[in-house]
Structure formats: C-alpha cells, structure tokens
C-alpha positions in Angstrom: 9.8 -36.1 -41.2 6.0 -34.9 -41.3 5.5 -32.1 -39.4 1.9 -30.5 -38.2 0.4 -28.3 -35.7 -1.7 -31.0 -34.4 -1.0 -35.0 -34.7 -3.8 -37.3 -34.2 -3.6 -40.6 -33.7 -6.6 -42.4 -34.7 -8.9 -41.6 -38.1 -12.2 -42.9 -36.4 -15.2 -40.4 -36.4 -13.7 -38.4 -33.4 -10.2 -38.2 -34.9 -12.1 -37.1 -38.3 -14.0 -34.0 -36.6 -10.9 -33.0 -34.5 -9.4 -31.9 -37.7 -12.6 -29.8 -38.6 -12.7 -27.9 -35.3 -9.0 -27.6 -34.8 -9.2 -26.1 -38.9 -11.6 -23.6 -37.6 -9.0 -21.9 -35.3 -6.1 -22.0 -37.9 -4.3 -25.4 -36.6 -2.8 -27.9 -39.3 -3.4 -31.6 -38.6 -2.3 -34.8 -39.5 -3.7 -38.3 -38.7 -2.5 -41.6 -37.8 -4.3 -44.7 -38.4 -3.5 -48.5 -38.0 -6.2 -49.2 -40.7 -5.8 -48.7 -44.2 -8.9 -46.0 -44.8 -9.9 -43.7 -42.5 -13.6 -44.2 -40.3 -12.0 -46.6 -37.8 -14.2 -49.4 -37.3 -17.4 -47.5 -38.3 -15.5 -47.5 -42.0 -13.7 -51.2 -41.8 -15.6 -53.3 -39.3 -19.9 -52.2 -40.1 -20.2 -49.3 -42.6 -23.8 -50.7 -42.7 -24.4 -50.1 -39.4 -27.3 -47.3 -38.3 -25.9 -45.2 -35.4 -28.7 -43.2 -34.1 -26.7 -40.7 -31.8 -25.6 -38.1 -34.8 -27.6 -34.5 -34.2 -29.5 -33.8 -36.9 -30.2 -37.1 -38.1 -32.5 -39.7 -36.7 -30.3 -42.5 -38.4 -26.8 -42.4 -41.0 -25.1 -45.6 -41.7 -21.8 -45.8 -40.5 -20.4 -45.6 -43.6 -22.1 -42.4 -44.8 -21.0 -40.6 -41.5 -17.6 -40.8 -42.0 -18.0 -40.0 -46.1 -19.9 -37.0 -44.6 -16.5 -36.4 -42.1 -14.3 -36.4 -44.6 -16.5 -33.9 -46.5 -16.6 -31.6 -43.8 -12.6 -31.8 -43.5 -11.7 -31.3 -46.9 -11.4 -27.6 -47.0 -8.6 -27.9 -44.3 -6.3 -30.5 -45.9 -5.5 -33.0 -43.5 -2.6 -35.2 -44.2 -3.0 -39.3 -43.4 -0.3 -41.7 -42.6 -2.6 -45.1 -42.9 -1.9 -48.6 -42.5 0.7 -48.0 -40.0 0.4 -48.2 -36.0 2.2 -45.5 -34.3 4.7 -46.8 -31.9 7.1 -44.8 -29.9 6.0 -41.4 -28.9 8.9 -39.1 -27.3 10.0 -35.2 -26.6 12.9 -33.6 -28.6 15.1 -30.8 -27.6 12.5 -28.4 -28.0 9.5 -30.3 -26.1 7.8 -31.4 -29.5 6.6 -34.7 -29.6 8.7 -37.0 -32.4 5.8 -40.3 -33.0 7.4 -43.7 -35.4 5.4 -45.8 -36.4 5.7 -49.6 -37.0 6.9 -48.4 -41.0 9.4 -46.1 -39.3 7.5 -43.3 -40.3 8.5 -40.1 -38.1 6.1 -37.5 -37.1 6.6 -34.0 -35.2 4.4 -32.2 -33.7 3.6 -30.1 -30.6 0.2 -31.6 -29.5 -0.6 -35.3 -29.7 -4.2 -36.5 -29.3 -5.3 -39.8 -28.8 -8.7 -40.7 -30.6 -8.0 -44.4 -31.3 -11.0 -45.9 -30.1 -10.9 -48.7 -28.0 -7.0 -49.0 -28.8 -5.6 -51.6 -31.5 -8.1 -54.9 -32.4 -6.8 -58.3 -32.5 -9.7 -60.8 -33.8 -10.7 -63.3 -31.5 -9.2 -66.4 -32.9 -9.8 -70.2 -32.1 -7.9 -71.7 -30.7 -6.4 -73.6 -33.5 -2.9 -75.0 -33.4 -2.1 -74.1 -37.3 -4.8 -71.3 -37.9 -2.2 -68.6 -38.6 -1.2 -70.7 -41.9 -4.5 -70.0 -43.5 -4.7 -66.7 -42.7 -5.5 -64.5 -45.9 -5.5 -68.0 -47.5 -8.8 -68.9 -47.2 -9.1 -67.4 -43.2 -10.8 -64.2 -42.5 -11.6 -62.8 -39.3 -13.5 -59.1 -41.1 -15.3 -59.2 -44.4 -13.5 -56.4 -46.5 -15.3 -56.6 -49.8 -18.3 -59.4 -50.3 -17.2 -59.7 -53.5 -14.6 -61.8 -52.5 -16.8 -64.6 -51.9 -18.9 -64.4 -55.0 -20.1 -67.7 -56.2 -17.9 -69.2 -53.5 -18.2 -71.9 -51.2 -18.3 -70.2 -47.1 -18.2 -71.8 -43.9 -19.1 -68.7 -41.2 -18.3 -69.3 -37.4 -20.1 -67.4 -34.8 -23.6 -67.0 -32.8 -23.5 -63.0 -32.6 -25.5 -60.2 -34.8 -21.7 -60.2 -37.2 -22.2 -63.5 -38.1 -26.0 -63.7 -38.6 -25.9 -60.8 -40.9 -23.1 -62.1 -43.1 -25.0 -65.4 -43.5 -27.2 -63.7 -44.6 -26.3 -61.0 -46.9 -23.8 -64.0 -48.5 -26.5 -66.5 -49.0 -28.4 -63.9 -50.8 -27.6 -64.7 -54.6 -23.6 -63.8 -53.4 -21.6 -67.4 -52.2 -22.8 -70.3 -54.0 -22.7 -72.3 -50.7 -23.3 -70.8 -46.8 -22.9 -72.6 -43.8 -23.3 -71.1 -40.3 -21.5 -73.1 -37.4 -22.5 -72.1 -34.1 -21.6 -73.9 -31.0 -24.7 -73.6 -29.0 -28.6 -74.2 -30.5 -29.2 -70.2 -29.5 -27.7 -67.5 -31.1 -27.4 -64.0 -29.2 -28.0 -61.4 -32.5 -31.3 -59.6 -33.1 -34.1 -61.3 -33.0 -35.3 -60.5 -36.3 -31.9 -61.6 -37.5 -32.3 -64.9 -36.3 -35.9 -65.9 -37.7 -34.4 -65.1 -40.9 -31.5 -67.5 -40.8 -33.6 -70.2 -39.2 -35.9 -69.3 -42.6 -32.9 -69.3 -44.9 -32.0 -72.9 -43.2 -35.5 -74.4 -43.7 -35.7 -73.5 -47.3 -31.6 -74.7 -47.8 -30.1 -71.3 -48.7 -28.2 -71.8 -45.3 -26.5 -75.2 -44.0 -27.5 -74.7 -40.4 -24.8 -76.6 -37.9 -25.5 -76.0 -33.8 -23.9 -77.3 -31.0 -20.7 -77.6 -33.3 -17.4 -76.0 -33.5 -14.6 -76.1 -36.0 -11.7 -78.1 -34.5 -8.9 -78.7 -37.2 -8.0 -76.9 -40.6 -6.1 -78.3 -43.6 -5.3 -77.4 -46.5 -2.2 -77.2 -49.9 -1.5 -73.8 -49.1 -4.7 -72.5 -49.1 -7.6 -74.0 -47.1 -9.6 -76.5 -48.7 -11.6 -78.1 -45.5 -12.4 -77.8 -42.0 -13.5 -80.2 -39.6 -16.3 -79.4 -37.5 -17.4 -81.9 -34.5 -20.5 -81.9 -32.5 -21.1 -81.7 -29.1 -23.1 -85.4 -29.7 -19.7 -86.7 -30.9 -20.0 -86.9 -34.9 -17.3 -85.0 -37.0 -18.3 -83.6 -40.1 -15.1 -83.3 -42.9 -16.9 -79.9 -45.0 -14.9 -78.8 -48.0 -15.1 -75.0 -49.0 -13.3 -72.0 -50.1 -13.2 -69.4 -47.2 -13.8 -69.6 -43.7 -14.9 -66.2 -41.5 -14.8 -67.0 -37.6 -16.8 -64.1 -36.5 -15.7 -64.3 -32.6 -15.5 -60.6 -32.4 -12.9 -57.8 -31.9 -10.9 -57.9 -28.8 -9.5 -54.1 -27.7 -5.9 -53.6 -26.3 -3.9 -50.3 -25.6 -1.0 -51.9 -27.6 2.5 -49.9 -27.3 0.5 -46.5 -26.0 0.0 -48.6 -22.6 3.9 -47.4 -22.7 4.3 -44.1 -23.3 3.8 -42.9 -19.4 0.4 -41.9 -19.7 -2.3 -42.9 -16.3 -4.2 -45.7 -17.5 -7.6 -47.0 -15.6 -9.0 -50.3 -17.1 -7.3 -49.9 -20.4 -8.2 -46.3 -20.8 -6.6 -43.0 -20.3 -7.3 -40.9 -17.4 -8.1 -37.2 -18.4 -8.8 -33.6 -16.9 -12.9 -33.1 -18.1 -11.6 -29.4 -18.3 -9.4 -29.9 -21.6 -9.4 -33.9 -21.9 -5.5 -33.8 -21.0 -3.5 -36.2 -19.8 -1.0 -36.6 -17.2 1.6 -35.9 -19.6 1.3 -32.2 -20.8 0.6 -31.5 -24.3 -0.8 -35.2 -24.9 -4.8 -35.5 -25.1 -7.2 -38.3 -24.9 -10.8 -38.2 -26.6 -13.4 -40.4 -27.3 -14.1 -44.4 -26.3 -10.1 -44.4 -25.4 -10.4 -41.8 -22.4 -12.0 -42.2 -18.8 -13.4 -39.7 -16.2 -16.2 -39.8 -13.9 -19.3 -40.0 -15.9 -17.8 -41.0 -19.5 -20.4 -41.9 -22.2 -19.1 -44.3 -24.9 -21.1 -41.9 -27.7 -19.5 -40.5 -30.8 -21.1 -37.7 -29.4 -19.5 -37.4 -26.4 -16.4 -37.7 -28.3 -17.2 -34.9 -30.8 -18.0 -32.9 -27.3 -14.7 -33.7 -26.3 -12.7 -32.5 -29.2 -14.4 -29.3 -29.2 -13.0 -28.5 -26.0 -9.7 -30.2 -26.1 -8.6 -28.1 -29.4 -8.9 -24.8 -27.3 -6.4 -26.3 -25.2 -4.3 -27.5 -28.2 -4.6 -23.7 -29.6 -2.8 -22.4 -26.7 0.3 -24.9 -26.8 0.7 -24.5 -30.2 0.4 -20.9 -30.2 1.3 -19.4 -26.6 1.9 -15.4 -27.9 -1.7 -15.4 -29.5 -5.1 -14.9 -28.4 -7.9 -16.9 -29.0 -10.8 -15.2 -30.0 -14.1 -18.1 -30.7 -17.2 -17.1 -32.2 -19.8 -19.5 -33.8 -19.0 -20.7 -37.0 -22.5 -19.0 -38.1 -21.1 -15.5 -37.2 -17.3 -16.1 -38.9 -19.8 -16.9 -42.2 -18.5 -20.2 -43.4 -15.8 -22.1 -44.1 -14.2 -19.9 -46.9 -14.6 -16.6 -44.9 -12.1 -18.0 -42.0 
C-alpha cells in the first residue's frame, strides 16, 4: 500500500503544480495517472502545442511546460503510479481514503484531489465493424513517436487542425507516402494549415482524397489496406502500412462518475472557497470542476490548487497552525 499526505489523481499541468504548492507547506504527494508519462494531454496528445496563458511567458510549448513542472517539483519528491486508472475510491476505519486502481494498485491517503482533466479519453472511432483487430496493428488513434512511421506508407483520416498538422509534419522527408482522407471538400483547421496541405497536394507530397471516407479494413494480422469510397460512388482499394483516424478525443468521467460525488454536465460541483466537493476531504481542480463562472485555463487551475492545498493542510494536519508567507520571504526552496 502507498501511503501519502496528499493523493492526486491526475499528472496534467494542475495535478503537476499541486504537488509544488502542497511541498511548500510540508505535505507529501503522490500522483495517479491513466497515461504512461506525466503532462496529461499537454505531454501525450500536442507537446507541440503553444499555450499562451502561462504568466511570465508570452508563449511555451506544451511540452516544455510540463518539463518545466516537473522541474519545479523535483525538490519535493513526488511518487507516480502511471499507466494505471484509479478505480474505486472508499473510507477505512479511520476516514482515510483507500484508492485501487485498474492494476490493483492500493493507495491511502487522507485528502484525494481530482485534477484529471476532462476525465478519461476514449478516441473517437469509426464506426467500423472489425476496427478493434487492427488496433496497435497498423491503427492509431494518437501519434506517440513520428518515428514510427519513418519511410512508411500513411493513410491519415480527419478534417480538424490534428490531422492537417500530422500530414504535414509526416509528408515532410518522414513517411515515404501520405494520404489525407477527409469526408467533406473543407477542412475546419487553421487556415494557414490548410493552404499548406492544398500546396503539399499540388506538388504530390500529399494524396489529397475529399468527400471520402474509409469504410472497410483488412488485413493478415496487421493492416495492409483500407477501402475508401466517395461520396460520387467510386471505391478506391489503397494499400499502406499505418492508418491514424484523427476524429478527436471524446471526455468521460469513467468510474469517478461513481464515487458519490455532485456531478453537473460531466463535471464536479465544488465550494469556490476551497474547491471541495460534496464529499469531505475529496477536491476537484481544474477543467474537471464546475462553479459559477469556471474558466477552462491552466491558470485558473493553478489558482485553484493554490487555494485548495490550504484546505488540504488543515485535514491532514488538524493540531497545527498554518502559518503562509510568500515563497520570496521563506527564501527559496531549500530554506523551507
């Protein structure tokens, strides 16, 4: 059993600063993550991305946020259980919260918050009779490592700014062969974006196909062709190696829509004075929460962990008073 002052459940950006402001005030933490790194989707999903909302700096890439995160953190030691979704969360004898996850891993702690995000992500599949038999054989729904695909032969799926951007960036000197199915003639990413793949297309670095969708997959174990048919009525039989369906992430609360808590629209309702929940000693922060006036903004969510780990203080150590200062008075990290 891993045991911890404070558990979190969720690694994403707000889970990530939790852990520095609850190390300020003395509190141990651990973290819970569904994903196998920690960053949430900033880390697994667009790394790349520019997220223009950080104090301090007019623009960081996803990626480097969380690298900067986990560089803040260090001094205070966090313990990660990744890869694994937590879920049963329940009180023992002595109103501590015992959390499993889906490897049976057992946590205990006195304070739980909840910084996962949007919930769990399920890709949005098509709806393809036999798609689950490809899956990680020739079928993925999140590009991991471009690498992968090197000198290979990719069909991508998808009209949105994911799926313009990986044409592109694959069609750059990475696959040997891209094609971008879309099933209308417009795509909705950036502007910009598009003009380049219609570029790419022209000059036959990209096999453009609109107003088409893939319909049927086959393969000996691992994919070896797709048929795509057109709105017109021609099918098209196009041999390759990988196919990415870039459809998008759809959220769900998963098993914590379960564990008693007020839920509004698939988030958690919470008291702006702390960010509690219903249930005491539980705490929601970030995209997962709701209360009048909620801003979907890591910053909010680094607001709201501020606040909710004086709470947390106070549970986990009733007999002892909390004295804050700013961190620029205490002198640093080393001198807490």
């Amino acid at each position: 059993m891993i045991e911890t002052d404070l558990l979190i459940i969720g690694a994403g950006p707000c889970g990530l600063f939790t852990v520095f402001e609850a190390g300020l005030l003395k509190l141990r933490c651990h973290l819970i993550d569904v994903l196998p790194i920690p960053g949430g989707q900033c880390a697994e999903i667009y790394p790349k991305k520019p997220i223009y909302d950080i104090p301090g700096y007019p623009s960081i890439l996803a990626g480097d946020l969380v690298d900067n995160l986990m560089d803040q953190i260090k001094p205070f030691d966090p313990g990660f259980t990744l890869g694994e979704r937590v879920e049963k969360v329940e009180k023992d004898e002595d109103g501590k919260f015992i959390v499993t996850t889906s490897h049976n891993t057992v946590h205990k702690a006195p304070v739980v918050a909840i910084a996962g995000g949007l919930g769990c992500f399920e890709p949005r599949k098509p709806p393809i009779s036999n798609i689950e038999d490809f899956e990680r054989k020739g079928i993925d729904y999140i590009v991991k490592d471009p690498e992968k695909f090197r000198d290979k032969r990719v069909v991508i799926s998808g009209g949105g700014d994911s799926a313009l951007d990986w044409a592109l960036f694959l069609a750059d000197d990475v696959a040997s062969e891209v094609s971008l199915v879309h099933r209308r003639s417009s795509f909705r990413g950036h502007p910009d974006s598009v003009d380049k793949v219609m570029q790419m297309a022209e000059s036959g670095k990209i096999n453009l196909i609109t107003d088409s969708e893939v319909v049927k997959v086959s393969g000996n174990g691992h994919l070896e062709a797709l048929e795509i048919k057109s709105k017109k009525g021609g099918v098209i039989q196009q041999g390759l190696d990988y196919w990415l369906p870039l459809f998008g992430l759809s959220p769900a609360l998963g098993p914590i829509a379960d564990w008693g808590l007020n839920i509004t629209k698939n988030s958690i309702e919470v008291d702006t004075f702390d960010y509690s929940t219903n249930v005491p000693g539980i705490y929601a922060i970030g995209d997962i929460n709701h209360y009048p006036g909620k801003l979907k903004l890591i910053l909010c969510g680094f607001h709201e962990a501020t606040l909710m780990v004086q709470s947390a203080f106070k549970t986990v150590y009733p007999d002892k008073k909390l004295s804050f200062k700013y961190t620029t008075v205490m002198g640093g990290i080393s001198g807490f």
